[in-house]
C-alpha positions in Angstrom: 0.0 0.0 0.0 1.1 3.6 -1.2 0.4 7.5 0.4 0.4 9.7 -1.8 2.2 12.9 -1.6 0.8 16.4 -3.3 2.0 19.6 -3.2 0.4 22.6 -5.4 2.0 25.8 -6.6 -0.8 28.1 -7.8 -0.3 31.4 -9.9 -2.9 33.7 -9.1 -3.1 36.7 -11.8 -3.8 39.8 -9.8 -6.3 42.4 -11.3 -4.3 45.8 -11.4 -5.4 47.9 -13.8 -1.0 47.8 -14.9 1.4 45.3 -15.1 3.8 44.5 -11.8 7.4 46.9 -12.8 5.9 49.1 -15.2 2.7 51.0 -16.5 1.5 48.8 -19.5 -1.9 47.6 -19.3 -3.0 44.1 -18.1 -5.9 43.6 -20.3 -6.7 40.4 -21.6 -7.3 39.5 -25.3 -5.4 42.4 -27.2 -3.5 42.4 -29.9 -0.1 40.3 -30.1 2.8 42.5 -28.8 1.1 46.2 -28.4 0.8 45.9 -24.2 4.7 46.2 -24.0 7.3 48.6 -23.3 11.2 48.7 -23.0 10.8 47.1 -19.1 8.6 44.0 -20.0 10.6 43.8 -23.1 13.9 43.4 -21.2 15.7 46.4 -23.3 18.5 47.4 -21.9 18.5 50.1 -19.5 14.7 49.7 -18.5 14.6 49.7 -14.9 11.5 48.7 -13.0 8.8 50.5 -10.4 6.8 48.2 -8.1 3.4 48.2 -8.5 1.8 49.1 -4.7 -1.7 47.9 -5.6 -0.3 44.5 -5.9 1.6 44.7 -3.0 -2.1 46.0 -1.1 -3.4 42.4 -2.8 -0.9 40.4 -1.1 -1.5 41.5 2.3 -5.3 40.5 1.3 -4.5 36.8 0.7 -1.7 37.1 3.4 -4.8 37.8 6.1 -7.5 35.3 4.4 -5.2 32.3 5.1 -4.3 33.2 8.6 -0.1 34.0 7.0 2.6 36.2 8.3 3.0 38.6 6.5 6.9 40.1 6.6 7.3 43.6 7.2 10.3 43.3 4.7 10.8 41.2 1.7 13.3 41.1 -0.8 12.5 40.7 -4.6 15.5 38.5 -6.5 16.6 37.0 -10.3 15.6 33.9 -11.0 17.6 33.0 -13.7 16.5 30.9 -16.8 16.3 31.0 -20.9 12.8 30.4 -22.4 11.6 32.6 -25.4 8.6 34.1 -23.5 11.1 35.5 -21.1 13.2 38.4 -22.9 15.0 39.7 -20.0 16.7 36.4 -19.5 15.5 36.1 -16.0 12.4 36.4 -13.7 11.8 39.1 -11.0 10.3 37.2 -8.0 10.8 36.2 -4.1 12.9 33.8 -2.8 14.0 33.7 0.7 11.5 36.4 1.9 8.5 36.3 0.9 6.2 38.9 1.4 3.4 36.4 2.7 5.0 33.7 5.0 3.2 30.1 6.5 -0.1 29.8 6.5 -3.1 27.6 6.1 -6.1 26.6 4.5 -8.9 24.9 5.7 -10.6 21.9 3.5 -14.3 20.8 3.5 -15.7 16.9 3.4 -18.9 16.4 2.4 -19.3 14.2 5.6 -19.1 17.5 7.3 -14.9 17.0 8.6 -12.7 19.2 7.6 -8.6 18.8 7.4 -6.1 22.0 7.5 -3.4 22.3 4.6 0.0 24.2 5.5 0.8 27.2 3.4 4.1 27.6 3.1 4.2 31.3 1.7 2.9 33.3 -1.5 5.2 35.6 -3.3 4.9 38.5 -5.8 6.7 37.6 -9.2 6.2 39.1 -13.0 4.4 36.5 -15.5 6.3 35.2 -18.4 4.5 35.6 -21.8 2.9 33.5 -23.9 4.3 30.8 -26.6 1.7 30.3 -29.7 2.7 26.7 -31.6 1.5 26.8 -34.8 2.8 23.6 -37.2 6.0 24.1 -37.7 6.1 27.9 -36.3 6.4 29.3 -33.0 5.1 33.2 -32.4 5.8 35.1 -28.6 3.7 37.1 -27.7 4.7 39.4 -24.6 1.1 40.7 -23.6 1.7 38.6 -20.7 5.1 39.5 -19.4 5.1 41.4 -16.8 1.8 40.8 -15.0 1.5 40.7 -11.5 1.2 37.1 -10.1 1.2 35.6 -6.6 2.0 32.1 -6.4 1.0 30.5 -3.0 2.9 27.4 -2.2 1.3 24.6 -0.3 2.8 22.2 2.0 2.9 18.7 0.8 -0.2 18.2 3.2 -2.8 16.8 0.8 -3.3 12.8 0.0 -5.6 12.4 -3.0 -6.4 14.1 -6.2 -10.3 14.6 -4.6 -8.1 16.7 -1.1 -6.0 18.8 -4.1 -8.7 19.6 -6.1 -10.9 20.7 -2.8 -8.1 22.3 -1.8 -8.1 24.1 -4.9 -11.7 25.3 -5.4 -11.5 27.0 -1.7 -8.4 29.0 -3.0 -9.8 30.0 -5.9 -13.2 30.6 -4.2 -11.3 32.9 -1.6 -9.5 34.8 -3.8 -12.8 35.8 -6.0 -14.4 36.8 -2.6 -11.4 38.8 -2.1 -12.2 40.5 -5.5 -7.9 40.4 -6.1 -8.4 38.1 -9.2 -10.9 37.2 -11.5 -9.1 34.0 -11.6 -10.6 32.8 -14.8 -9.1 29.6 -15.2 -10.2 29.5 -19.1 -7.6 32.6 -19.5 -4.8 31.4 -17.2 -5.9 34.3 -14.1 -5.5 31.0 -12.1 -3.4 27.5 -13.1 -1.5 25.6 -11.0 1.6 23.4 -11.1 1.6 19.8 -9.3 4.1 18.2 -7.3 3.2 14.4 -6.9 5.1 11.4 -5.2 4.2 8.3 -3.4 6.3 6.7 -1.1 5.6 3.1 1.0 2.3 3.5 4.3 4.2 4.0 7.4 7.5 5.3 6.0 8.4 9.1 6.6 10.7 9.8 3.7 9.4 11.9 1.0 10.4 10.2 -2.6 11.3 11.4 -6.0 8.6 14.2 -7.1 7.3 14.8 -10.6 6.3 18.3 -11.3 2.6 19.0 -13.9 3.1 21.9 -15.5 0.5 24.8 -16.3 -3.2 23.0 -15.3 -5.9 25.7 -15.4 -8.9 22.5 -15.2 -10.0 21.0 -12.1 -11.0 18.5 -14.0 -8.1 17.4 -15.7 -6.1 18.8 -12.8 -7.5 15.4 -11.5 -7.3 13.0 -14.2 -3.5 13.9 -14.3 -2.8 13.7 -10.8 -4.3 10.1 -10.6 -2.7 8.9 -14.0 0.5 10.3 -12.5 0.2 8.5 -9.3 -1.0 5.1 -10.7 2.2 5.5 -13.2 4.7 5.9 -9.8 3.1 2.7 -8.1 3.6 0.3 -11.1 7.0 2.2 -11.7 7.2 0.9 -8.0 6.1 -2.4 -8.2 7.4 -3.1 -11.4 10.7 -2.8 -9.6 11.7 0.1 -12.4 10.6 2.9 -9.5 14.6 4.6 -9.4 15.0 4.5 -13.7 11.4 5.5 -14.7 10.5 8.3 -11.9 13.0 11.0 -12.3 13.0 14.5 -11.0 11.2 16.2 -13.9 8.7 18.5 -15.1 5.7 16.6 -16.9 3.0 17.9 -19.2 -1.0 16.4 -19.1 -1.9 15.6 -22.4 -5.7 16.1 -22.3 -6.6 13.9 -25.5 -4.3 10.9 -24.2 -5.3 11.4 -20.6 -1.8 11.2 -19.8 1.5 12.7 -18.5 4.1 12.8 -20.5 8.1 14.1 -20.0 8.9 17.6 -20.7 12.1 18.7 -19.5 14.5 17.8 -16.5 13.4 20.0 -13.0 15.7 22.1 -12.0 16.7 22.7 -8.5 16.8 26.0 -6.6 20.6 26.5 -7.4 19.9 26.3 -10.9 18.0 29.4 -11.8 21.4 31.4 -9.6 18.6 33.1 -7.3 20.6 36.6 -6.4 18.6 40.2 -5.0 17.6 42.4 -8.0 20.0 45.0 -7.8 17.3 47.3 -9.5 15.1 46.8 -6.7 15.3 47.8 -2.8 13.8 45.6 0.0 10.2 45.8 0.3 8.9 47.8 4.0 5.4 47.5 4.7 4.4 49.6 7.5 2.1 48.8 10.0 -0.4 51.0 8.7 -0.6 49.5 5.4 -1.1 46.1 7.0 -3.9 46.9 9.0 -5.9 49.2 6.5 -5.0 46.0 4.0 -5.9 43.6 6.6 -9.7 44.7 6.3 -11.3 41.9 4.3 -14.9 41.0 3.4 -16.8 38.4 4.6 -14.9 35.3 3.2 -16.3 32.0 2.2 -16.2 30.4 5.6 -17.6 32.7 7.7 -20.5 33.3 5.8 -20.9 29.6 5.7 -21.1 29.8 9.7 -23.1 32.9 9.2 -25.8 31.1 6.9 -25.9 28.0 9.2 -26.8 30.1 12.5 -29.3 32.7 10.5 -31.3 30.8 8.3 -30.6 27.6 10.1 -30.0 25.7 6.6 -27.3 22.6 6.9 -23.6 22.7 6.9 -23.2 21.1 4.0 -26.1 22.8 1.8 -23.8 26.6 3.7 -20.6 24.9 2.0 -22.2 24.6 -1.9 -23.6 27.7 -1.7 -20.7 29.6 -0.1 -18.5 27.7 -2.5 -19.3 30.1 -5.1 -19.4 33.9 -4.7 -21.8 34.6 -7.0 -24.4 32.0 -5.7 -23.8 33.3 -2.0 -24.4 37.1 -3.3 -27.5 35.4 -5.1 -28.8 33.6 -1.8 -28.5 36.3 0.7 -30.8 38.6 -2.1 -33.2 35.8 -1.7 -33.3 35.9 2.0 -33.7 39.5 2.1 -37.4 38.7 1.1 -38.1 36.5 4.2 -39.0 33.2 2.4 -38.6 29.7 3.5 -34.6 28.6 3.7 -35.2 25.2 2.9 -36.8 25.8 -0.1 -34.4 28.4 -1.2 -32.1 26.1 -1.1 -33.2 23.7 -3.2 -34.7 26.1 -5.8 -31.2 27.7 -6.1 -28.6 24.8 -6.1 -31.5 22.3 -7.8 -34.0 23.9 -10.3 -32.2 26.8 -11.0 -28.5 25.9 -11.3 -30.0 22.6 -13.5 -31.5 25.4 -15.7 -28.3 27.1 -16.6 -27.3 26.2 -19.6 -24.1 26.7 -21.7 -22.7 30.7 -21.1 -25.4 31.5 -19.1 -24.4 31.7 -15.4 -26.4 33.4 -12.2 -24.6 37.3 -12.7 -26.8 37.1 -16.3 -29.4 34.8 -15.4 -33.1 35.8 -16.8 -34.3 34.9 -12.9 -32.6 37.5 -10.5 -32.5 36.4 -6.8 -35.5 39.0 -6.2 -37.7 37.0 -8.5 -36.6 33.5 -7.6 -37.8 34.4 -4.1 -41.6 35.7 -5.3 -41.9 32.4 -6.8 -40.7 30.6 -3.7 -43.0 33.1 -1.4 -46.2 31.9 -4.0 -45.5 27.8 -2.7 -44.6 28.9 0.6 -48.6 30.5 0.9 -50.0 27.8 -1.4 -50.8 29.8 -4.4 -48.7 27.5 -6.5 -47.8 23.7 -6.4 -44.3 22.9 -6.0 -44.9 21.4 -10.1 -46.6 24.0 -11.2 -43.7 26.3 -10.0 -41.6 24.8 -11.6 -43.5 25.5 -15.2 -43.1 28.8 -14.1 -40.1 28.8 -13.6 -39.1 27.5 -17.2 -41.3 30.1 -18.5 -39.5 33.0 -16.8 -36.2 31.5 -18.3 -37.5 32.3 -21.7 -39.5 35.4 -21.0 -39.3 38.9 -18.6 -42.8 39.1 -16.8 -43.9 39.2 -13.5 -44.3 36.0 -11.0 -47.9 36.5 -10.4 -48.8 37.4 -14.1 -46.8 34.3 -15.8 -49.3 32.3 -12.3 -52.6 33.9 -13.9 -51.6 33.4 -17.7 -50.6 29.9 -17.4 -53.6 29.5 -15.0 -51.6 27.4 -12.4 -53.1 29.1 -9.2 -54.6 26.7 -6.8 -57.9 26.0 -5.7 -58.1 25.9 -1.5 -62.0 27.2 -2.0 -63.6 24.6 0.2 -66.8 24.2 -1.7 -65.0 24.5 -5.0 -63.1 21.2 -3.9 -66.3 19.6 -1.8 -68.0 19.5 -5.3 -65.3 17.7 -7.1 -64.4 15.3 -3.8 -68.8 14.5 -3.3 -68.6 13.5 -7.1 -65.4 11.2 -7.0 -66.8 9.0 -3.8 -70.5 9.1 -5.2 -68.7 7.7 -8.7 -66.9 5.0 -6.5 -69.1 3.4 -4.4 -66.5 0.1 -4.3 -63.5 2.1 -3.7 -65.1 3.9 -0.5 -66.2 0.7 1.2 -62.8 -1.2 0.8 -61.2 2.5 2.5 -63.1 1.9 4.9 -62.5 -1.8 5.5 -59.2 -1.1 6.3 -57.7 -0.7 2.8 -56.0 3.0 3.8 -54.4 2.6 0.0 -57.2 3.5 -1.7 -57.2 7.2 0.4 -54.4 7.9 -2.3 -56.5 7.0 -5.1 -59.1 9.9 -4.0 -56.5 12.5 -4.2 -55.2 11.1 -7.6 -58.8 11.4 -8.8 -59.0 15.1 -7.3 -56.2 16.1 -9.0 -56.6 15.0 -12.2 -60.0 16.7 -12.5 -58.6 19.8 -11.5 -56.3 19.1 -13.8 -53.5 19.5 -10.7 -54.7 23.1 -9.9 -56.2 22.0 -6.4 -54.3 22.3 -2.9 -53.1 19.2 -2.0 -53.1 19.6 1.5 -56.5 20.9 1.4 -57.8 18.2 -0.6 -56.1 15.5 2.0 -58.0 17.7 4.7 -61.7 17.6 3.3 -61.4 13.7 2.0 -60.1 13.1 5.1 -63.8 14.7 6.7 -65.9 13.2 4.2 -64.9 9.5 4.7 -64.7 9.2 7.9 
């Protein structure tokens, strides 16, 4: 039997208006090579200004996971060739980071949770971006120069289902923070994986292979598990020391495999030295407390869900796990209606509604509307059923709750002698059915209310019409 042994370093792309050392925009999805200037280009000469808002972001993330954050860092030269990187070298933090240890706190759907050691998160400039084409490669530099942090775990978590948990809180945090859009579609967040097994029981940490430049949960897992899987029968084939080298690998989505990419380097490698172009980094105690101010983040408002609306812990955690479906619940709540069945109209028939592009920022159903539709069940105007053929209605077309009720002529009948007449005339029809009711054959009460609702062609109130069969047979 194996552990397995995963460590993750995520790049978070910070949302400054500028890049990290100079003033060219960070905008996504310009043209090739025209959000560049003599710094991000590496000319000669070019020397570099720290950007303060990203500095300001840092402290943010620094206080979310519960970091020190070091009232001085230094920014150094990692040193390396690659042809998205025309300065020949990398501005980023080494021995002081400007966020130090840390931790994360992971969610089980059994309601346990398990904490995951941060080891720090530093400021660095991105590369840019290599575009394969055939037998052509373009650069384009866009890219170079934005601010990222990269937060570094410790090799805490054991399975592909703890990384990628540990994963969707980050990125969940750091949208609640509002410090990245982290759109994992245009690399604002990706991740690189550190996997190794080693023997149950034994201490030693083994050989590691590095993934490269995931931006899927999805395949994020598929690769870690094809990666560990290819480790143990490395292991057990007894070709463990030739086959698992220290390496970076690359997930090839069609294959559904990792595949060799280059040898990993170690930290002597890239010739880490300060940037002689940059001083130390002071953060005064001001700055860390006026940064140290964050919103509500995903955890607490999970607590704060659980206590006010009394809804369970793990119905807080899916809801919570997304900002824009926690924004979208507490505007629902704001109207007073049933929790219970907010819940389930928001993470059930309205999420299974969504289709393709269409998310709950641009759904046609805004929270305020979802909860006038949830407020007509809650006072029996509407069937649970019958809401829901509202609610596909008001996917396709901007009207009013109680005008889409009247038009599709769903309200229900809880008139007492409207329901009497239709009740008298099913037991007067069935003569048979009522005497085996009341011989003991309670089965046939369901029958009645089938009856009653199929001549009211599901328009009358269920529990009313349980009520008054309930008066006229006994």
């Amino acid at each position: 039997m194996f552990e397995v042994i995963i460590g993750l370093e995520v790049h978070v792309q910070l949302n400054t208006k500028s890049k990290l050392f100079c003033s060219c925009a960070t905008s996504f999805g310009e043209e090739p090579n025209t959000n560049v200037c003599p710094t991000c280009l590496g000319l000669p000469g070019a020397l570099p200004v720290l950007n303060k808002e990203a500095v300001h972001k840092a402290i943010m993330l620094g206080t979310a996971l519960k970091s020190v954050i070091n009232k001085t860092s230094i920014f150094n030269r990692k040193n390396y060739f690659y042809p998205d990187l025309p300065s020949g070298y990398q501005i980023s933090q080494f021995e002081v980071p400007v966020v130090g240890l840390g931790e994360l706190l992971i969610d089980f759907e059994d309601g346990s949770s398990k904490k995951i050691g941060v080891t720090r998160a530093h400021l660095e400039n991105d590369a840019g971006k290599n575009i394969h084409a055939g037998d052509v490669s373009h650069v384009d530099l866009n890219r170079a120069g934005t601010p990222l942090l990269e937060i570094v775990s410790e090799p805490d978590l054991r399975s592909a289902e703890e990384a990628i948990l540990y994963l969707k809180k980050l990125h969940s945090i750091v949208r609640y923070l509002g410090i990245s859009d982290a759109n994992m579609q245009e690399g604002s967040f990706r991740c690189d994986v550190n996997v190794s097994i080693r023997p149950k029981g034994d201490t030693k940490l083994y050989t590691r292979c590095e993934i490269k430049n995931m931006n899927s949960f999805k395949f994020i897992e598929k690769a870690i598990k094809y990666e560990v899987n290819r480790q143990i029968e490395a292991w057990e084939d007894g070709v463990y020391e030739k086959e698992v080298v220290q390496e970076t690998r690359l997930f090839d989505v069609n294959m559904g495999e990792t595949r060799s990419m280059r040898g990993k380097e170690d930290a002597a490698d890239y010739r880490y030295f300060p940037d002689p172009d940059l001083l130390p980094l002071i953060l005064t105690d001001e700055m860390i407390e006026k940064y140290s101010k964050i919103p509500e983040l995903p955890d607490e408002k999970k607590e704060r869900f659980v206590k006010e609306f009394e809804i369970k812990e793990y119905d807080a955690s899916v809801i919570t796990s997304s900002l824009e479906m926690a924004n979208y619940f507490d505007e629902m709540m704001k109207e007073s209606i049933n929790s219970k069945n907010a819940v389930t109209w928001l993470t059930v028939e309205l999420q299974g509604r969504l289709k393709e592009g269409i998310t709950l920022e641009n759904s046609p159903v805004d929270a305020k509307t979802l909860a006038k539709l949830i407020s007509r069940i809650d006072d029996n105007t509407i069937s649970g059923k019958a809401a829901k053929e509202v609610l596909d209605y008001l996917m396709e077309n901007s009207e009013e709750v109680d005008a889409v009720i009247e038009k599709l002529g769903l309200k229900q009948v809880s008139d007492d002698g409207a329901l009497l007449e239709i009740i008298d005339g099913i037991l007067a029809a069935n003569e048979d059915k009522v005497a085996e009711y009341k011989s003991g054959k309670e089965k046939m009460f369901a029958f009645f209310v089938g009856q009653v609702m199929k001549i009211s062609k599901g328009s009358a109130n269920p529990q009313k019409v349980s009520a008054l069969l309930k008066e006229r047979l006994a």
